[in-house]
C-alpha positions as CSV (number, residue, x, y, z in Angstrom):
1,X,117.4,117.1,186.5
2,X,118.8,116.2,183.2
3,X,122.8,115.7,183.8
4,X,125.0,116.9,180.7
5,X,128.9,116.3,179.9
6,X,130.2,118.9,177.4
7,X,133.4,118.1,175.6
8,X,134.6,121.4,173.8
9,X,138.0,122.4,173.7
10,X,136.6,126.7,172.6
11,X,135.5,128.5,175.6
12,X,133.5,130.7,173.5
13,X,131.3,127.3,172.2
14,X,131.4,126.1,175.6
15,X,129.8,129.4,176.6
16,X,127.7,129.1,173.8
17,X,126.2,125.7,174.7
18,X,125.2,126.9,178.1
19,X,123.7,129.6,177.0
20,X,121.6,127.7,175.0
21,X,120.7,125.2,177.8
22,X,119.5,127.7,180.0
23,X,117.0,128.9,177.3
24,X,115.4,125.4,177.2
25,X,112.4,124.7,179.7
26,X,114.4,122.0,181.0
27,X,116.0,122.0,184.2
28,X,119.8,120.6,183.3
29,X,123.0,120.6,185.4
30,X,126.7,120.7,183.4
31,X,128.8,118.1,185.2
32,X,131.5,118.8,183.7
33,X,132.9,120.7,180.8
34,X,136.2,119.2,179.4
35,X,139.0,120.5,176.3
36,X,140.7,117.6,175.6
37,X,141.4,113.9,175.7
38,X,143.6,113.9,178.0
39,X,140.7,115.3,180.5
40,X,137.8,113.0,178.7
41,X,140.3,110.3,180.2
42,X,140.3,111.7,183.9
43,X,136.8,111.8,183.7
44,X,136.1,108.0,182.9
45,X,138.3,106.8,185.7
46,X,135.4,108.0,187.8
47,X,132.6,109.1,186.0
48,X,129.1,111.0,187.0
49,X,125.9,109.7,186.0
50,X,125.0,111.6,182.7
51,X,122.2,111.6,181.0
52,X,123.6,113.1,177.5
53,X,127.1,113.9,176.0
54,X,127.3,117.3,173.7
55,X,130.7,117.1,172.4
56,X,133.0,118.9,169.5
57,X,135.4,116.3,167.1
58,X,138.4,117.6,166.9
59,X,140.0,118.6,170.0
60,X,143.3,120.3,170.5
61,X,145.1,116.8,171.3
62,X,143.1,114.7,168.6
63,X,139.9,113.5,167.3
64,X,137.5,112.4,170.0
65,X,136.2,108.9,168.3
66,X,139.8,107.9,169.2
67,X,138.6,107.5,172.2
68,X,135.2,107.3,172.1
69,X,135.7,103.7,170.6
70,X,137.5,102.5,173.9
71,X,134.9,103.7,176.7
72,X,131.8,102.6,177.2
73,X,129.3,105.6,176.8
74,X,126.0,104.6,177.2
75,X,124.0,107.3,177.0
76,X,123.3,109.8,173.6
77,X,125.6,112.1,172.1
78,X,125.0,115.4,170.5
79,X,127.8,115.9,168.3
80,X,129.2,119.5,167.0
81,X,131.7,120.1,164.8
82,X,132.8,122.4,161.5
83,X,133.7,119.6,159.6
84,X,131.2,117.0,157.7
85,X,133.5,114.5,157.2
86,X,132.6,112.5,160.4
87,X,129.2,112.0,160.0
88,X,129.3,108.4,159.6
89,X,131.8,107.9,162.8
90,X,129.2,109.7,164.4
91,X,126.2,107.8,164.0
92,X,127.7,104.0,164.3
93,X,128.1,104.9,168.2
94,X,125.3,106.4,170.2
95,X,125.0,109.6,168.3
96,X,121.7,111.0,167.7
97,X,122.6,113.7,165.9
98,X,126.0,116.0,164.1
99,X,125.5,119.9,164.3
100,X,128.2,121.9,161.7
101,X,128.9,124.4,163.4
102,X,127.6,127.7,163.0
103,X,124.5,126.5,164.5
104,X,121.8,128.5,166.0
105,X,118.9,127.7,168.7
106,X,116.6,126.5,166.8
107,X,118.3,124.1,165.0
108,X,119.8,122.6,169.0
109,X,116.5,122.8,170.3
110,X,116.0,120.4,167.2
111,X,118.9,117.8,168.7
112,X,117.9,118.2,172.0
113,X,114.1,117.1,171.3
114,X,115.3,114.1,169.4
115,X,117.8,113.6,172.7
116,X,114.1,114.0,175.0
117,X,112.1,111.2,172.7
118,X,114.9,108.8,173.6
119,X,115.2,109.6,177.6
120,X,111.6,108.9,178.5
121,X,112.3,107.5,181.6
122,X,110.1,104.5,181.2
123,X,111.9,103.7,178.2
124,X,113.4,99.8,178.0
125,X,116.5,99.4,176.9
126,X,115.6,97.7,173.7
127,X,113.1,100.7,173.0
128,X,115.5,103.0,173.3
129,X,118.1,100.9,170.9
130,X,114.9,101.3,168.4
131,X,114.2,104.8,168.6
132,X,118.3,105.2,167.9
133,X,118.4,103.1,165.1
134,X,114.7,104.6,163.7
135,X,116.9,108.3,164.1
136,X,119.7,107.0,162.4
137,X,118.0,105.8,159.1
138,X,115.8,108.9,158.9
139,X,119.2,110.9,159.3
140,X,120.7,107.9,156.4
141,X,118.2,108.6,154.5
142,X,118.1,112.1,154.0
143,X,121.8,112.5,152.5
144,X,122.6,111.6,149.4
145,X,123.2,108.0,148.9
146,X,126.0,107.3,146.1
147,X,125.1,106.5,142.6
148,X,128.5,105.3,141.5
149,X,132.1,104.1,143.3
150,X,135.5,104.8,142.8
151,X,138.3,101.8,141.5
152,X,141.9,101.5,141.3
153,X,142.6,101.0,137.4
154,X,146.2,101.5,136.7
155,X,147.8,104.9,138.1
156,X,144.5,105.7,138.2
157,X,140.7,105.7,138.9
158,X,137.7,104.2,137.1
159,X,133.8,104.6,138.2
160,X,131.5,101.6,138.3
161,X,127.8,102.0,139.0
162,X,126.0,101.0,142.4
163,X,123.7,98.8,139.3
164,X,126.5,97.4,137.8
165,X,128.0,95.8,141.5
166,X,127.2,92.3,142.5
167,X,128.9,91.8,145.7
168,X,131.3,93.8,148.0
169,X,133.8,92.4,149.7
170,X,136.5,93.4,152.5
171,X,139.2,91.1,152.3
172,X,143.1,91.0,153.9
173,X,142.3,94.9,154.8
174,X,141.3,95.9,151.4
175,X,137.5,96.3,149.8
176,X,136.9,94.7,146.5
177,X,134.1,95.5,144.3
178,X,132.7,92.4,141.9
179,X,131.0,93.1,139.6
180,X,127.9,90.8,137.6
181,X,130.6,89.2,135.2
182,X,132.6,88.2,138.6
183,X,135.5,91.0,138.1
184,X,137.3,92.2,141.3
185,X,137.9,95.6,141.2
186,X,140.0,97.3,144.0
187,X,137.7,100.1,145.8
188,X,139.5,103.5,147.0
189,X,137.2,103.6,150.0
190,X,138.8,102.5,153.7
191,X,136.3,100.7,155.7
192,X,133.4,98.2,154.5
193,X,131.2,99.9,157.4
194,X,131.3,103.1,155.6
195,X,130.9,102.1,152.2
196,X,127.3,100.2,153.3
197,X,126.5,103.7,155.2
198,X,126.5,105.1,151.5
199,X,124.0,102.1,150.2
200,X,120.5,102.1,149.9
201,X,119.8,99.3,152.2
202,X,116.4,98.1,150.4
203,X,118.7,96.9,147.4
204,X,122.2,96.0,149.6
205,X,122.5,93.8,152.5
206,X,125.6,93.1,154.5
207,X,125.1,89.2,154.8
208,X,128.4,88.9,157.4
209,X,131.3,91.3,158.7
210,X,133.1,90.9,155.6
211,X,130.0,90.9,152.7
212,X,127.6,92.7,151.0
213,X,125.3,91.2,148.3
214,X,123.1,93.2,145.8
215,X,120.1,92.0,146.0
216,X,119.5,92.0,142.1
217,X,122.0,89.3,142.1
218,X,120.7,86.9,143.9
219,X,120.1,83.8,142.1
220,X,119.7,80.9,144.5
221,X,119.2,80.4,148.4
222,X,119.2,77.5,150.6
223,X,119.3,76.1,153.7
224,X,123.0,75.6,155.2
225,X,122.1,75.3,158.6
226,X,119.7,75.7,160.5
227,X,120.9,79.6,161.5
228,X,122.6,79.9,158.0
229,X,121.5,80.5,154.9
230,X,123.5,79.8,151.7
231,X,123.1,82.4,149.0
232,X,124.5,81.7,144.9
233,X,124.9,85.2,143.2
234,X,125.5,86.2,139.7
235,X,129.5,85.9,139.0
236,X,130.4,84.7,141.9
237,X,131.5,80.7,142.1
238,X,131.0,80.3,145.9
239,X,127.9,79.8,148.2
240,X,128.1,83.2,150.1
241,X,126.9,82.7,153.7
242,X,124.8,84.5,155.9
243,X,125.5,85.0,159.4
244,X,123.5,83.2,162.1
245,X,123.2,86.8,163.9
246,X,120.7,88.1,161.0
247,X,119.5,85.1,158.9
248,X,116.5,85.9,160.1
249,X,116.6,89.5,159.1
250,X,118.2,88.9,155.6
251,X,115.4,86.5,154.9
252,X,112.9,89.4,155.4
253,X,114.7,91.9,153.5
254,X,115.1,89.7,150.3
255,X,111.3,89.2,150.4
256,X,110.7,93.1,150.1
């Protein structure tokens, strides 16, 4: 029995969903089917086991990452929405996959399989944080990574190409792009997170929470610490710093 939580504040998508459960050769139970925060709240004071979460965006009384961010789910989500906007929010939690709505059967039979690879019972933990992330790059990777970023320049904007940027840099709530000549350019995105999500990661690499070198750029490395490395790029006058949480990644990426 495969326990479900749909969060979906249209009866007719509701009925929609369940209609499309009962045509998969699965057998599934609905624990609960909820319209708005204010219910997705109830529910967590005393929650079910579930085994997935297929749940809508906005919701009559707000956006449901709001609160997403402040319980801990623990099990996939199946997100569907009309809007594209929230694709990133979507995948840096446990969501496996964003249908826009219209949608039809074929392409939910599609999230549900890549909800089935995950829940193989004799999964471990770590196996099933692989198989996320594994979904998560082939889903990165088949959108359009930017070419080129958006500056403040006066009143205005200015473009810089993803060739022309050396490091990026999230600092006192704002992003700054430098470029290879060492020039801080204000960026017009809102979170550091998202601009990476937009990155080829076999040419950027977020070196710490508030970082993200080109790799291009890179001129010099040593040895900091023994968990740290210390990293010289083009323009910039510091030693950039890795964090001891994935030195040891970093130091295989910049071999690739």
């Amino acid at each position: 029995m495969i326990n479900i939580l749909i969060i979906e504040d249209e009866n007719a998508a509701r009925n929609k969903l369940k209609r499309f459960l009962s045509k998969l050769d699965e057998e599934t139970n609905v624990v609960a089917e909820i319209e708005d925060l204010k219910g997705l709240q109830r529910f967590f004071k005393s929650p079910s086991k579930i085994d997935v979460v297929i749940s809508d965006i906005e919701l009559r009384d707000g956006n449901v990452f709001s609160y997403l961010e402040q319980c801990d789910i623990r099990c996939p989500i199946i997100f569907t929405t009309a809007y594209n906007q929230f694709w990133t929010n979507a995948f840096e939690g446990m969501g496996i996959d964003y249908l826009l709505k219209p949608y039809n059967f074929a392409r939910f039979q599609k999230a549900w399989d890549k909800f089935k690879k995950i829940a193989v019972p004799k999964s471990s933990s770590k196996e099933i944080l692989s198989q996320l992330e594994s979904l998560f790059k082939q889903q990165q990777t088949s959108t359009n990574l930017r070419e080129r970023f958006t500056y403040k320049k006066g009143n205005g904007i200015a473009f810089i190409t993803i060739n022309q940027i050396a490091l990026i840099k999230a600092e006192e709530g704002a992003i700054f792009i430098i470029d290879e000549n060492g020039k801080r350019l204000l960026s017009t995105e809102n979170g550091l997170q998202q601009l990476f999500s937009m990155l080829d990661e076999k040419v950027f690499f977020r070196i710490n929470r508030s970082e993200i070198v080109h790799k291009k750029y890179i001129e010099q490395m040593q040895r900091f610490s023994k968990n740290v490395i210390a990293i010289k790029v083009t323009g910039i006058q510091e030693w950039l710093k890795t964090s001891q949480s994935n030195t040891s990644e970093f130091n295989d990426w910049v071999k690739m």
